[in-house]
N, C-alpha and C positions, 0 to 999 in steps of 0.2 A: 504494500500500500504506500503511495506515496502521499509525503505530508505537504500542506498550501505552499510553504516556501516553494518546494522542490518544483510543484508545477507552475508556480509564477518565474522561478527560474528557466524553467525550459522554456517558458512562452516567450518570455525578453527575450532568451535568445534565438530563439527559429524565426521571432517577428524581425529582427533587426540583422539578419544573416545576407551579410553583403558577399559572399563567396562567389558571389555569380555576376560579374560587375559586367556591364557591357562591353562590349569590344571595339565598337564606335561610339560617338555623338552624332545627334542629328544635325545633317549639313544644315550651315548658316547663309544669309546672302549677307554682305556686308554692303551698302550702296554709298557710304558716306552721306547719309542722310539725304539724296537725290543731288549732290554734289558733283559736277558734271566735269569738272575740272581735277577733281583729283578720282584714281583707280576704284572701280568696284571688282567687287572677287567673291569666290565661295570658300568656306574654311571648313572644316569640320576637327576633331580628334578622333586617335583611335591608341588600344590599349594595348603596349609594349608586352607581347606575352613572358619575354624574359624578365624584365623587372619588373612590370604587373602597374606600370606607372604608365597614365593618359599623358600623349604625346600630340602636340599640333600639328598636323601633314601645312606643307609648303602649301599656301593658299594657290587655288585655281584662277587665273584670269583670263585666258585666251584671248581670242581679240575684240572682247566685249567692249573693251575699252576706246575701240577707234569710232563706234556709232556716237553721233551726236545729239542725238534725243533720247530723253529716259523713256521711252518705250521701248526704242530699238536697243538699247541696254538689259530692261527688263525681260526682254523674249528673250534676247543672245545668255545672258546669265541665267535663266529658267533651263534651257538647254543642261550647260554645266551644271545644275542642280540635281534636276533628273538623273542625269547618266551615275552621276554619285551613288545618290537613294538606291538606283537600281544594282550597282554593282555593289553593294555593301548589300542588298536581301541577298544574292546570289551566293555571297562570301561567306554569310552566316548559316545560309543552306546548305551547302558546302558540308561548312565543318559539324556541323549536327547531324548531316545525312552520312557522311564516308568517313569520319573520324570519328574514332569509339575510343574515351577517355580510358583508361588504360588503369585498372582496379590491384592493387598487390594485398594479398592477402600473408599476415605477416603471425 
């Protein structure tokens, strides 16, 4: 029989169990607040499997930056957004579907 400590300690801990941290962030558009004059770009992070520490990937700009109107900005950057999103579902399908964590029983 377990006594109330015990199971208020198991609940704090399983509610609070970060073991499972993401492996990306969700990409960002950064626009410089519709500032036409200086770079817009997409950024996202993603999670160092060796040190286990969220790293910033080199922001995306391609050549959104040559349009001269924030629309043509807007769509060129929506582009780079997308392709991110997409390739980060693929990457986390991936590793859930064909790599199988690897159990030692000791």
């Amino acid at each position: 029989m377990f006594t109330s400590k015990q199971i208020f300690t198991f609940a704090y801990e399983t509610a609070y169990d970060l073991s499972q941290k993401k492996n990306f962030t969700a990409p960002k558009i950064y626009t410089t607040k519709g500032d036409l004059s200086k770079r817009w770009y997409v950024y996202f992070s993603f999670r160092n499997p060796k040190t286990g520490k969220s790293k910033r990937v080199t922001p995306f700009y391609g050549d959104v930056n040559k349009y001269k109107t924030k629309e043509e900005r807007m769509e060129g950057i929506q582009l780079f957004f997308t392709k991110i999103k997409i390739n980060q579902f693929f990457y986390i399908f991936f590793i859930k579907t064909f790599i199988k964590p690897v159990v030692y029983i000791v």
